[in-house]
Structures are given as structure tokens and as C-alpha cells.
C-alpha positions in Angstrom: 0.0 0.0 0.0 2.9 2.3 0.7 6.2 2.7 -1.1 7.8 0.6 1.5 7.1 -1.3 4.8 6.5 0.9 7.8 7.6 0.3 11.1 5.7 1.6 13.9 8.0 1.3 17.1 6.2 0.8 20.8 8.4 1.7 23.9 7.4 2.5 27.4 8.5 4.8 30.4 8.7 5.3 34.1 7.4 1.8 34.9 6.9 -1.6 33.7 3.4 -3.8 33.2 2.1 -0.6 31.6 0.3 -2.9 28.9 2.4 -2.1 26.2 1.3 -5.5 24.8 -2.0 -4.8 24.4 -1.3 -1.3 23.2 0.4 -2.8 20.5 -2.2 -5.3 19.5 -5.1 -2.9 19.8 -3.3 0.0 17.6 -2.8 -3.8 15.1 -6.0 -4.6 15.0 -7.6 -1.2 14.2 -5.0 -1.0 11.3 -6.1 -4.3 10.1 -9.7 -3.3 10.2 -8.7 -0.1 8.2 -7.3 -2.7 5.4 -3.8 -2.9 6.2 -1.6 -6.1 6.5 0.4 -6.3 9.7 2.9 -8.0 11.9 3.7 -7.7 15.7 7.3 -7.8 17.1 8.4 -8.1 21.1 12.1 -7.4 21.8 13.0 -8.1 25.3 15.8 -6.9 26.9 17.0 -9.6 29.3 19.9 -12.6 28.6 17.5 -15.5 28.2 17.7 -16.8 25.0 13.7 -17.2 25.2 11.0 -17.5 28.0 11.1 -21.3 27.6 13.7 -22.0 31.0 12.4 -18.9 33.2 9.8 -19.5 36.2 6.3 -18.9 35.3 6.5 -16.9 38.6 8.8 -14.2 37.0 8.0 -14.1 33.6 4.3 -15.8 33.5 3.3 -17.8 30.9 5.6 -19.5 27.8 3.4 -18.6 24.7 4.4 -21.0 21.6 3.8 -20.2 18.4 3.2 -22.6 15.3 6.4 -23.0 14.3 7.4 -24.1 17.5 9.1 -20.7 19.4 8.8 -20.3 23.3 7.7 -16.5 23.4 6.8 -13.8 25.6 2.9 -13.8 26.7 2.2 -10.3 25.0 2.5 -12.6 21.3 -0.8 -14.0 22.8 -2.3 -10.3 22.8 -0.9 -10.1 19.6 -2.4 -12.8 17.9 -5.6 -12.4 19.9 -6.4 -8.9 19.6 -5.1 -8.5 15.5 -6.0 -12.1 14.5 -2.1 -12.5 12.7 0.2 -15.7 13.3 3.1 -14.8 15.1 6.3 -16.8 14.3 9.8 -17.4 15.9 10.5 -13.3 14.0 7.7 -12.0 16.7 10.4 -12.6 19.4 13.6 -11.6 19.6 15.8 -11.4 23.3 19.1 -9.9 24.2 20.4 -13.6 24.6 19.3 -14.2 21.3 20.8 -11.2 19.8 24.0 -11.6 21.3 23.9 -15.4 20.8 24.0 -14.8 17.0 27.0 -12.4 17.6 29.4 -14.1 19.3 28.8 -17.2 17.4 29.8 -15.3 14.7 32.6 -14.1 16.2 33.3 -17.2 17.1 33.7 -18.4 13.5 35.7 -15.3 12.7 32.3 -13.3 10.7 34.7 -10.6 11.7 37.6 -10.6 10.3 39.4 -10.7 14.1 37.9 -6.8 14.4 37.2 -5.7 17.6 33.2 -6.5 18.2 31.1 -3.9 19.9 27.5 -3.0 21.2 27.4 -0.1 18.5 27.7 -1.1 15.8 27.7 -5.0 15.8 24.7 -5.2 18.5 22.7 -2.7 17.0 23.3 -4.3 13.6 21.7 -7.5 14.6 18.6 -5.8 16.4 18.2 -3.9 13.2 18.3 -6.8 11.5 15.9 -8.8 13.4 13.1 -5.9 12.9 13.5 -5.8 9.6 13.6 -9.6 8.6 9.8 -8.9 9.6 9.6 -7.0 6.0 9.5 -10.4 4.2 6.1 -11.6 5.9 4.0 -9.4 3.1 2.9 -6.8 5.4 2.4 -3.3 5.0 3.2 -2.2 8.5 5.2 -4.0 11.6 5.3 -2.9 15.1 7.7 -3.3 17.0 7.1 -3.6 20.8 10.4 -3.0 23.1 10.3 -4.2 26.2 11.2 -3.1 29.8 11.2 1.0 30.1 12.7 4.2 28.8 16.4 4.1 30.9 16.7 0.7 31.7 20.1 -0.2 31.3 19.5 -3.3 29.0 17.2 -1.6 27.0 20.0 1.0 25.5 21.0 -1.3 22.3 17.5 -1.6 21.5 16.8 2.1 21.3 19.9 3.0 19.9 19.1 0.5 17.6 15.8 2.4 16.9 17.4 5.7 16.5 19.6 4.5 13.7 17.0 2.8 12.0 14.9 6.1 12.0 18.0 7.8 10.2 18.1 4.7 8.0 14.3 4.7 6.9 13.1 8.1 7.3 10.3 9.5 9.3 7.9 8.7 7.3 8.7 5.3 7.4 9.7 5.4 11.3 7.2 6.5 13.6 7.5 6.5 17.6 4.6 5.3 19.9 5.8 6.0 23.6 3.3 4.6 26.6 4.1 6.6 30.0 2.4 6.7 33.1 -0.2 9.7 34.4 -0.2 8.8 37.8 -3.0 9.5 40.2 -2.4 10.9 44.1 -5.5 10.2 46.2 -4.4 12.5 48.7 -4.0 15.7 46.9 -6.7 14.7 44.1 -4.0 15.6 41.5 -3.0 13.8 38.4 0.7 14.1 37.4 2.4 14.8 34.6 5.9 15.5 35.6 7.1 11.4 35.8 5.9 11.1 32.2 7.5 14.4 30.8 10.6 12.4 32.5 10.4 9.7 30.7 9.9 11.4 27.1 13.0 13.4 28.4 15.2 10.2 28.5 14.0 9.2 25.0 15.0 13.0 24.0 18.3 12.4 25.4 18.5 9.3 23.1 17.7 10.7 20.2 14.6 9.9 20.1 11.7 11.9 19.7 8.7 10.3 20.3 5.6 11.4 17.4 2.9 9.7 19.5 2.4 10.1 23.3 0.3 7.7 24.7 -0.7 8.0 28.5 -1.8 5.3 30.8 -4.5 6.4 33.5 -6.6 6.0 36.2 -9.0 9.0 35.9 -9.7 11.4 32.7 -7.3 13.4 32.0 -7.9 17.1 31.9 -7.2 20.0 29.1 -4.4 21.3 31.0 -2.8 17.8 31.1 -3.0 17.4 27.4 -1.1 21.0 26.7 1.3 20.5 29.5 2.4 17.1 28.3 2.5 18.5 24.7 4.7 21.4 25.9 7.7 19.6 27.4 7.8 16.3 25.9 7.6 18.2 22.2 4.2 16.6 21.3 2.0 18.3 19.0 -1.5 18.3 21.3 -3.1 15.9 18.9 -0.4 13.4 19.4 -1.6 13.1 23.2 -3.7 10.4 23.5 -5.4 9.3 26.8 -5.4 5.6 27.9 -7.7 5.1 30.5 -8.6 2.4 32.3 -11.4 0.4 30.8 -14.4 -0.8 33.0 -14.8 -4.1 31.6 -13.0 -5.8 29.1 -9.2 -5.5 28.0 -11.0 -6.2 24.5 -12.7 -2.3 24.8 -9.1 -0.8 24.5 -8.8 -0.4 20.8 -12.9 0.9 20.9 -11.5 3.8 23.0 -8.2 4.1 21.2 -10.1 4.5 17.9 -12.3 7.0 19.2 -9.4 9.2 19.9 -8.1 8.4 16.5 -4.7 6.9 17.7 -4.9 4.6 14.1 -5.8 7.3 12.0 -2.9 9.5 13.5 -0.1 7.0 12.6 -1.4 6.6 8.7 -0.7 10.0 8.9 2.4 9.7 9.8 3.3 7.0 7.7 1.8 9.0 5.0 -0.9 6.2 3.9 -4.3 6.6 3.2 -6.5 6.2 6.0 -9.5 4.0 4.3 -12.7 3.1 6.3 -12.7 1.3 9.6 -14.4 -1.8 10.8 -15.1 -2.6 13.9 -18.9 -4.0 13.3 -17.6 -7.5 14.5 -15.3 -6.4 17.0 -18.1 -4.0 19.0 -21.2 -6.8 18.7 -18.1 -8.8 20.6 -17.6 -6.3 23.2 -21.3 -5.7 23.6 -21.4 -9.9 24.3 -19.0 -9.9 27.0 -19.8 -6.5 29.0 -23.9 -7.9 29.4 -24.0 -11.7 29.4 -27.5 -12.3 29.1 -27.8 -16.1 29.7 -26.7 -16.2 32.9 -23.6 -17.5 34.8 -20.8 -20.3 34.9 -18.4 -21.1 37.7 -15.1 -22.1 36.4 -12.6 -23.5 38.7 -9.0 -23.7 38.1 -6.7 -25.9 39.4 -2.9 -24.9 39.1 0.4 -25.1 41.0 0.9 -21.1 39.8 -1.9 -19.6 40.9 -0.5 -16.8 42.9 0.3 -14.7 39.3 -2.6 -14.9 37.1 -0.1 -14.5 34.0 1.2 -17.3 34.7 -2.0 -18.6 32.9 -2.7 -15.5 30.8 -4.2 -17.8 27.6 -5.8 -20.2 30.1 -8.2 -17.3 31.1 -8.5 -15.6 27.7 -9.8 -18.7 26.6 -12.0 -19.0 29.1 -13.3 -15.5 28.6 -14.0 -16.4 24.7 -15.8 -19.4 25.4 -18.0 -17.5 27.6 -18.7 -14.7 25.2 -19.6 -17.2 22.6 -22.2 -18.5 25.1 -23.4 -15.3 26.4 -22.8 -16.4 29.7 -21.1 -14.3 32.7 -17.8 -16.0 33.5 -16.5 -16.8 37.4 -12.8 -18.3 37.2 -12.1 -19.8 40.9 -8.6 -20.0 41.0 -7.5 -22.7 43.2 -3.7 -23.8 44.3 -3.4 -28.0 43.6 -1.2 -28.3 46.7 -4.6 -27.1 49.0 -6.4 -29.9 47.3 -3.8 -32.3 48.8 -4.2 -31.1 52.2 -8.0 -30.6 52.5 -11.2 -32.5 51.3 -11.9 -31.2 47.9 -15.3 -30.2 48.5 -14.6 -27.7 50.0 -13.0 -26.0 47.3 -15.0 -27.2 44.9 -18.3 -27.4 45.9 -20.7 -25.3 43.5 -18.1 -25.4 41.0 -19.7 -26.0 37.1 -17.0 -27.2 35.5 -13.3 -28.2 36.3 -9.8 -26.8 34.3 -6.6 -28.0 34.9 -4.0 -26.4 33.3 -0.7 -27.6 32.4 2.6 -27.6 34.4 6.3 -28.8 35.4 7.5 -30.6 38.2 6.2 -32.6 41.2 4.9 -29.7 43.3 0.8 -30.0 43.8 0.8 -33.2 41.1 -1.3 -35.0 43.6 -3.5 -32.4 43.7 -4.2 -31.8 40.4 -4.9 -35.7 40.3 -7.9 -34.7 43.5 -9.2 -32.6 41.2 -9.5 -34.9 38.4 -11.2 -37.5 40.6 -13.7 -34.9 42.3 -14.8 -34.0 38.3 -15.1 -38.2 37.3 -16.7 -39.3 40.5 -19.5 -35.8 40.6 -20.0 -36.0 37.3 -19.0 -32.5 36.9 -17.6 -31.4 33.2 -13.9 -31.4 33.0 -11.2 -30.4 30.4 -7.2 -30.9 31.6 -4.9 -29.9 28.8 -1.2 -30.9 28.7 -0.3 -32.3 32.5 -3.7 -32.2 33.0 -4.6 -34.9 30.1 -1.8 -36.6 32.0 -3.2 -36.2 35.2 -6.6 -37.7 34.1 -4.7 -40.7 32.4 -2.7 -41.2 36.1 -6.1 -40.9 37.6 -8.0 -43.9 35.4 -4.6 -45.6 36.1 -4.6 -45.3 39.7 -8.2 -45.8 40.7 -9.9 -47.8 38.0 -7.0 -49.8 36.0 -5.9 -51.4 39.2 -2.3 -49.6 39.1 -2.9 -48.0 42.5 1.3 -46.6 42.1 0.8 -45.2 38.4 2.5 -42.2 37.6 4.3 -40.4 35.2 8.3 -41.0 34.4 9.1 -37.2 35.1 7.5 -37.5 38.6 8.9 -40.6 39.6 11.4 -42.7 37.8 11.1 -45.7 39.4 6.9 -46.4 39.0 6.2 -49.8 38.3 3.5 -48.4 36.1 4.6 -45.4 34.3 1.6 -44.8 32.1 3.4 -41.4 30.9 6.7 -42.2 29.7 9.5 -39.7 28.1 9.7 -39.9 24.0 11.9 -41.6 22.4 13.6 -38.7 20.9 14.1 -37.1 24.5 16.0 -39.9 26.4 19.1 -38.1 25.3 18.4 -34.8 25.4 20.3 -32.6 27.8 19.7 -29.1 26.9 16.8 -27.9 28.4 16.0 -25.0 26.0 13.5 -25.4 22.8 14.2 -29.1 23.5 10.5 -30.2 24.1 8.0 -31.3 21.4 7.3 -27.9 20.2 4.8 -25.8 17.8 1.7 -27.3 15.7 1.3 -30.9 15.1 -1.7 -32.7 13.2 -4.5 -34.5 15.5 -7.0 -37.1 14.2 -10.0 -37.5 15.9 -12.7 -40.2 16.6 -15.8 -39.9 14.7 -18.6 -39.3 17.1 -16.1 -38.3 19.8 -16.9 -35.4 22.3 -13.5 -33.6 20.8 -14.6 -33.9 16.9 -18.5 -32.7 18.1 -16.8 -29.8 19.1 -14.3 -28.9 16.3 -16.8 -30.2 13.7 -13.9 -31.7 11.8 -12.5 -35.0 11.9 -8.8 -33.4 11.4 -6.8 -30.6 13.5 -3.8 -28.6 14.1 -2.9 -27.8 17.6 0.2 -26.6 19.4 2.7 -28.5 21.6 4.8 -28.2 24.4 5.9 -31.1 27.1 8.4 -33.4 26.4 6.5 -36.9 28.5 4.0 -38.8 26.5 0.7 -41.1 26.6 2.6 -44.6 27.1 1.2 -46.9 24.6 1.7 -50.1 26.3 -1.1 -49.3 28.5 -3.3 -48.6 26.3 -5.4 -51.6 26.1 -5.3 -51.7 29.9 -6.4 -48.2 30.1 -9.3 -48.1 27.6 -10.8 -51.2 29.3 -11.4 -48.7 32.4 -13.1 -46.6 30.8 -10.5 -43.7 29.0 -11.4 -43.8 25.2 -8.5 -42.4 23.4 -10.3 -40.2 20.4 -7.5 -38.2 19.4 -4.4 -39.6 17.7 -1.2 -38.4 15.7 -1.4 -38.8 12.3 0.8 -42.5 12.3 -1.4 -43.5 15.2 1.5 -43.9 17.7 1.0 -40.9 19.7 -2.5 -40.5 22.2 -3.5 -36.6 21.6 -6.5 -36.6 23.6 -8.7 -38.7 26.1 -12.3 -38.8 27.3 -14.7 -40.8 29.6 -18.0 -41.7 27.5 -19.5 -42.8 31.1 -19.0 -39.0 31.9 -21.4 -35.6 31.3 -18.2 -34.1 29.5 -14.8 -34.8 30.5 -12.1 -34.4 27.6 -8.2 -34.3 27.9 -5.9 -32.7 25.3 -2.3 -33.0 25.0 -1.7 -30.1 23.7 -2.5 -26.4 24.5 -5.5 -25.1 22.9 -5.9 -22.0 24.3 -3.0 -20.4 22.3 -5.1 -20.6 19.3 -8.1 -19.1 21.2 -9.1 -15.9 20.1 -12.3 -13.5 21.0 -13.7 -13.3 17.6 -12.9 -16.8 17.0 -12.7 -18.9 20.4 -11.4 -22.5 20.7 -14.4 -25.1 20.0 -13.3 -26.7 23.4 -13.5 -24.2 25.3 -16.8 -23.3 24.2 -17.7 -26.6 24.5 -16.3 -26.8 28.0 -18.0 -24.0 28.9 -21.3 -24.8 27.5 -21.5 -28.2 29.2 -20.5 -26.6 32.5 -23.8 -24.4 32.1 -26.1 -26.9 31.1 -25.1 -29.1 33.4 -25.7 -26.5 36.2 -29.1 -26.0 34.7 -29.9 -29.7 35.2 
């Protein structure tokens, strides 16, 4: 549409979590809507290569794309909010960067010259950002993480500044999210933190074209000028984030009516067409007034003390409950309680029962409890990834007769290890983008609870564990009751489990709620959901 492929760069100032993510993806989808192709882009600024090794507690939840890349949670905004497919470019980290650069060095890509942040550093970053220009779109943005200042981020915006020199402004254009924040006790909104912040980028070299401010309350005329004054913003450039109400999913709505979108095709010098949002706001409208009633939701995890930690577990959840009309209630609920207490009492009243993938021992047991309250209430359940495996240990343990069943990564020495490692693992040492990883085909049973709900017989879902369904218990298994209706392609691997003796209780290997999105939600979620409500009709 233009010339060339514009780049639309997204940093941040005086703190982090300022939801720069979702920022990025709103300003994506409204460009979309206005006809525009476009691809998302995180750089992070710490040493991990990728998220795939790093607690769940400090960086919350791994999100894989298709081709098999451990990313940063915000691609699941991305590809949620603008409804594009990120890939392993949507995710680049320092580790990675540098990774790349002294491997090269290493095999003398330098001719023995002395390598440098600026310019070797800064090269590769550039580089990275604009290897996005070969994915057909018209514009990519470019999301930087961490804040204006940080130490680690310096390459990356020095990076940034050169590539404004390198592209032109037309073809550059700076979106900077700072902070307004609010003091109770004076009843005064500030501006001075966030004219700090556009100072640093000044000092840079950077001068941002589009201010965007994160708040609590409405922002007042004097606010607007003020912030346009010192932070060398023309007044129409200021644009007010508040705090939505209800939904994460009103953000762009707002945005738009500002005319954030319309501001940067300006910029960019393109034309800016008609937008639609007809499908977007009939979504929005679904999710602020339910008007079916409501579903209790518990779920049961081992890292339920930060909510990110199962960021797409909840979107999904969300969708599925849109797409019913139905007013969502998550009850979030630690597996290690279940193991100490009788699980009625944390799940009595519940509709329907999710449990959620993980690593390592810690609350196992309980996520088993939780398995076994669902089967013997008759209460829907879905487990996806550890929780597939759970439900297989459970039908193991209580109703195959292999009371000491368990899974090889638990406990190596089980006389019944009815989830084993792949072959392929045994030897692996490396623990990094080592797993089975990314999309892999799934055929389904005819008939099956699973292929009601896809209304397809073949799909493609995303993986990530490394511990499988161990096939020499099959036969033993399926005699108790666990029909195995989803299978790899070849047969040899188990996808996904269900009891027919059971309302709904369905077990996937793999991770479905990455491919979840608000306009489009998973069919098993929505099936999930939509059992758990009729069965709390009933």
C-alpha cells in the first residue's frame, strides 16, 4: 500500500506492566480493520535466549507459536487482539541477539575486528526488525520491552534511532506509553514522571511522534497541553489511555475514538480507508452484558499466585463464555490445597473443572484430586497438557488397578509409568526449545466429544511437554473406561482422552488455548463452557 514497509516502534517509560502488549495489538487490530496487513514484534531486553527455561512466577506464561518458538505472553495479545500468526521473527531477546554475535565471532564473521554494542549489536537488532519485511505486510510494530532508561534496553533504542535515520520518518514512527499517575491525597494527576520519561528518549535521540498516556481518571485539558509542551508533542499526538471498565477487548474501541490509528497513517503518509469494527463492538457488547446467565469455572494450578502465569488459560476462558453469552466466574484454586483438605470444599458449587498444564512434582497429587472430584461428581472437565496426563494417572490409579501409576518425570522408578519420556528425548540434555514444540496434526474419533466440538474429523494444535501417553497401557487403560479419540497422524502418539460414562470430561495434550481468540474462540473451550452451564441447569 505504501512505497515501503513501515515500522511503527512501541516503547514504554517510568514503569513496567504498563500494557504495552496490548497497546500494540489494539493499535494492530484497528490498522487491520482499516485494510492494512500487519505483523507484531516483542524485543526483550534480558539474557535469556527465550522465556522457555524462566519460572512462570517471574515471567508468567511461555506462549508457543506454530512454528514451534517459546515467546513472551504479550504474542498471545498479539495474535488475539489483530488475529495475525506470530512466528519465531515476533520474538527476539538480548540472549538471542548476542547469541547470534558471538557465534559469529566465534567463526571469525569478523575478520578478528574488535566486536562492539554499537555497531555489531545494533546491527543484529536492526536486523531482526527488519527480517519482519519479508512476511508481506504493510506495516510492523515493534514492541520493546522493559522502560525508557533501563540499562539493557539502551541497544535496543539506539538501535531504533539508527533505524529512523536509516528509513526516514515517514517510514519510522515512535509510539511512547508513560504513566499519568494519580495521588489520592492531593486529588491531582501528574504529569511530571511522564514528561521524564519522554525526556530520556530525547536524550536518546529519540523523539517520540505519538504520546500515549496510561491512566486511572480522565485526563484534563491542561494535562494534554502540559504534556504537549515539554515532551515536544504536537497536542493531537496526546492520546489518553484510560482504564477500561470491563473488558481488555474495549481498549482499541477507545483508542479508535481518539483516532490513535488514523494519527499513525498520517504519519506513515498512507491513506487512512474506512474502519471496521462492526464485529469487533457486537463482541464487546457480548462480554460486558451476558444475558444467559452465569458459569463457575474453577481452576486448578500449581501457579496460581500470578494470574499470567495462565494468561491464555483465562483468555480462553473468557472467549468461550462470550460465545455463550454467559457471565464468566474463574475460581482459581492452588493443587497443593487440594492435597491437604477435602476437595469439596474447594469445589463445591463449581460447574465445570480446568486443569491447566505444568512442570514438576509440586501439587501433582492435587491436580490428580481434582481430576477425581470432576469423574466421581459428574461434573464437566477439560485438563490440557499435565492435565490430560493427570486424568490418564487418575484412570490408572483408581480404575485400571495400578494404585502406584504415575508419570516418568515424577517418579522414575513407578512400576506403572503410564506417561513415559519420548523416544527422541531420552538423550536430550539441553533444556531449552528441546520439548516437542509448535503445531502438530491431531485425528479424531468420529462421534467423539472432541470432533463434536471442532466439527472436523482433522486438526492442528500446538505443543509443548516433552512426557508422552505410554502406549503399552493402552489396552489396559481403555478397558477402564479412558477412550482415546485423538491420535497423531501414524497413530503412535495419544493426543486426547475422554470418559464416554462422563457428562463431558475431555483431555488434550496439547494447548488449545494459544489458538483461542475473542472473535474466534477454541471449540473446546466453548464446549467446555457450554457443558458446564447446562449441566448447572440440570
Amino acid at each position: 500500500m505504501g512505497d515501503s514497509v513501515k515500522h511503527l516502534f512501541i516503547t514504554g517509560g517510568v514503569v513496567s506492566s504498563l500494557g504495552k502488549g496490548i497497546t500494540a495489538a489494539s493499535v494492530a487490530l484497528l490498522l487491520k480493520q482499516r485494510g492494512y496487513r500487519v505483523f507484531l514484534q516483542k524485543l526483550d531486553p534480558y539474557l535469556n535466549v527465550d522465556p522457555g527455561t524462566m519460572s512462570p512466577f517471574q515471567h508468567g506464561e511461555v506462549y508457543v507459536t506454530d512454528d514451534g518458538a517459546e515467546t513472551d505472553l504479550d504474542l498471545g495479545h498479539y495474535e488475539r487482539f489483530a488475529g495475525v500468526t506470530c512466528t519465531r521473527k515476533s520474538n527476539y531477546t538480548s540472549g538471542r541477539i548476542y547469541s547470534t554475535v558471538l557465534q559469529r565471532e566465534r567463526q571469525g564473521g569478523y575478520l578478528g575486528g574488535t566486536v562492539q554494542v554499537v555497531p555489531h549489536i545494533t546491527d543484529e537488532i536492526k536486523k531482526a526488525i527488519l527480517s519482519c519485511e519479508d512476511t508481506g505486510a504493510d506495516i510492523v510494530l515493534t514492541e520493546i520491552g522493559g522502560t525508557a532508561g533501563d540499562i539493557e534496553s539502551s541497544p535496543f533504542l539506539e538501535a531504533l534511532r539508527q533505524l529512523r535515520v536509516d528509513l526516514g520518518p515517514e517510514n519510522a514512527v515512535f509510539a511512547h506509553l508513560t504513566l499519568l499517575p494519580y495521588l489520592n491525597a492531593s486529588g491531582e494527576l501528574k504529569t511530571k514522571p511522564a514528561q521524564q520519561s519522554a525526556g530520556i528518549m530525547r536524550s536518546i535521540g529519540i523523539i517520540p511522534d505519538v504520546l500515549i498516556c496510561r491512566t486511572e481518571v480522565a485526563m484534563e485539558e491542561e494535562h494534554f497541553k502540559k504534556l504537549s509542551l515539554f515532551c515536544s508533542v504536537p497536542r493531537a499526538a496526546v492520546i489518553e489511555e484510560k482504564d477500561v471498565k470491563n473488558s481488555i477487548y474495549e481498549v482499541p474501541i477507545e483508542l479508535a475514538k481518539q483516532g490513535l490509528d488514523s494519527l499513525i497513517l498520517r504519519k506513515f503518509h498512507l491513506p487512512e480507508n474506512e474502519l471496521d469494527l462492526t464485529r469487533w463492538n457486537a463482541m464487546v457488547a457480548r462480554a460486558v452484558n451476558p444475558d444467559r446467565g452465569k458459569v463457575k469455572i474453577a481452576v486448578v494450578g500449581k501457579y496460581m499466585a500470578l494470574r499470567d502465569a495462565y494468561k491464555s488459560i483465562f483468555e480462553a476462558l473468557s472467549h468461550g463464555a462470550i460465545d455463550q453469552r454467559l457471565d464468566l466466574n474463574v475460581r482459581c484454586i492452588e493443587a497443593e490445597e487440594l492435597q491437604n483438605r477435602d476437595p469439596a470444599e474447594l469445589l463445591g458449587g463449581i460447574d465445570g473443572i480446568l486443569v491447566p498444564g505444568g512442570f514438576g512434582y509440586r501439587g501433582l497429587d492435587g491436580k490428580i484430586e481434582a481430576v477425581k472430584y470432576a469423574r466421581d461428581n459428574d461434573i464437566p472437565f477439560f485438563g490440557i497438557c499435565l492435565g490430560m496426563q493427570c486424568a490418564t494417572i487418575d484412570t490408572a490409579r483408581y480404575l485400571a488397578g495400578f494404585p502406584d501409576a504415575n508419570s516418568l518425570e515424577f517418579d522414575p522408578d513407578t512400576a506403572h509409568p503410564v506417561i513415559s519420556l519420548m523416544d527422541e528425548q531420552k538423550n536430550v540434555v539441553n533444556k531449552g526449545g528441546t520439548m516437542r514444540l509448535g503445531a502438530y496434526p491431531c485425528i479424531l474419533e468420529e462421534g467423539s466429544k472432541a470432533q463434536k466440538a471442532y466439527g472436523a474429523t482433522e486438526v492442528s494444535e500446538r505443543h509443548r511437554h516433552r512426557f508422552e501417553f505410554n502406549n503399552l497401557y493402552r489396552e489396559a487403560l481403555e478397558q477402564a473406561g479412558l477412550r482415546l479419540t485423538g491420535l497423531s497422524p501414524d497413530g503412535k502418539l495419544v493426543e486426547v482422552v475422554e470418559r464416554p460414562d462422563h457428562r463431558w470430561f475431555v483431555a488434550v495434550q496439547f494447548h488449545p488455548e494459544f489458538k483461542s481468540r475473542p472473535l474466534d474462540p477454541h471449540p473446546l473451550f466453548s464446549a467446555f463452557i457450554k457443558a458446564s452451564f447446562q449441566g448447572k441447569q440440570k
